[in-house]
Steps between C-alpha positions, in 0.01 A plus 500: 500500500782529757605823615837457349407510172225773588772754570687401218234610259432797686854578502511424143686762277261440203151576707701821647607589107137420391368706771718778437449495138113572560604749717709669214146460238268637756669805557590544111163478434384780739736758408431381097166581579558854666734617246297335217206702629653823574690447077142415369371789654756778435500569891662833648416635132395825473491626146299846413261494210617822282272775307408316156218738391519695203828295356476288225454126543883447400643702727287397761597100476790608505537701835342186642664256372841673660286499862444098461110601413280381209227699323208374278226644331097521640293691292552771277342893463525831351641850566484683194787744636739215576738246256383098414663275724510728760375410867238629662437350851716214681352258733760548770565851592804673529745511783304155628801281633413154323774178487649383143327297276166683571298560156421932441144504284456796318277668259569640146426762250350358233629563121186600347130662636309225668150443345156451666209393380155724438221367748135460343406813642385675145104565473501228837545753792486816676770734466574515859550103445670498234764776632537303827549139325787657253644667792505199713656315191806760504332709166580913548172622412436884390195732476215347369371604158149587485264356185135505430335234723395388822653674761808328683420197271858371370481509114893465390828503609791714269887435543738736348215672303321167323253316619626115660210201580466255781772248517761749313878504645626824583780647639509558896621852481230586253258777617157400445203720370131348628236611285218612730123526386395883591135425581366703154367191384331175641528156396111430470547832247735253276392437172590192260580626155485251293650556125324352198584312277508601136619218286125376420360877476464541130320132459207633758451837234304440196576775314178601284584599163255765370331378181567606140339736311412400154622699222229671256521605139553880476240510221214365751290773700545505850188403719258751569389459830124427548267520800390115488663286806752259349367166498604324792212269571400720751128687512503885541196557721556853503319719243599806270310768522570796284442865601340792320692639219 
């Protein structure tokens, strides 16, 4: 290639447009890429979470919804005291400075008493057991009520006055009653009652009717008793001896 026609393409107005079109995309793309990061991440945000606690779940979306924030739902409990549907914790705390877009979790009051489910604890533990497994399980559990039986030995549970079994649902707020053995009696003292049974009874008694009497004529004399041994078959070895007169 001769240098003439070297400068010419150097000096070429399309290679200086192409060049300073790439220069144009190049720098596009880096400021695209700072302002599309600092959009995408709401930066120089500062937005203030607000109390939500105690307010129903209405109002609460609402006030959020205002602030650019989003709420959803975890879990659920219950505060006897306190309306359905309204919250009891949030995950982010108040007066924490958060950007938009940024989803609040709360917790709410549930409509009706939560249940829980009776452990196998009847006539199967201790009472100190039992107490500290319905405890641990969230159960309020009262005084115990003391019954003949071994002592501290776990032999019923009451709720509300009657008597609920293993694997029962009850309600969470429910005071529970443990019926405590109070050490009067001991199990090897136990005894199996078993009840009869009647509906063969009167086939196994044979009732003995008494014999008849046979009627006699009025006109015939009535036996006179005499001293002779009836005869039965039977030999009297014993003599009769009569006395002086």
């Amino acid at each position: 290639m001769k240098s003439s026609e070297f400068f010419k393409k150097v000096f070429s107005w399309k290679l200086w447009a192409n060049l300073f079109a790439m220069a144009l995309v190049v720098v596009a793309a880096c400021f695209g890429v700072k302002y599309g990061i600092d959009l995408y991440t709401h930066h120089g945000e500062r937005i203030q979470v607000p109390i939500i606690r105690h307010k129903s779940f209405a109002d609460a979306e609402h006030i959020l919804d205002k602030l650019g924030l989003e709420i959803e739902i975890s879990d659920t409990g219950y505060v006897k005291v306190l309306p359905p549907d309204c919250i009891l914790e949030q995950s982010i705390l108040p007066g924490t400075t958060v950007k938009s877009g940024r989803i609040v979790y709360v917790v709410i009051n549930a409509a009706n008493t939560p249940t829980l489910t009776i452990p196998d604890v009847i006539d199967n533990s201790s009472y100190r057991e039992a107490r500290a497994k319905l405890e641990a399980m969230g159960f309020k559990v009262g005084d115990p009520q003391y019954v003949p039986g071994e002592k501290d030995w776990v032999y019923g549970i009451k709720c509300r006055g009657k008597l609920v079994a293993s694997g029962q649902k009850v309600p969470v707020d429910a005071m529970l009653i443990i019926q405590v053995g109070d050490g009067m009696r001991d199990l090897a003292d136990s005894v199996a009652y078993i009840e009869p049974e009647y509906d063969d009874f009167d086939d196994m008694i044979e009732v003995e009717e008494a014999p008849e009497e046979e009627e006699k004529p009025a006109d015939q004399p009535a036996e006179q008793p005499t001293d002779q041994p009836a005869a039965t078959g039977e030999v009297d070895e014993f003599e009769v001896v009569t006395g002086p007169e």
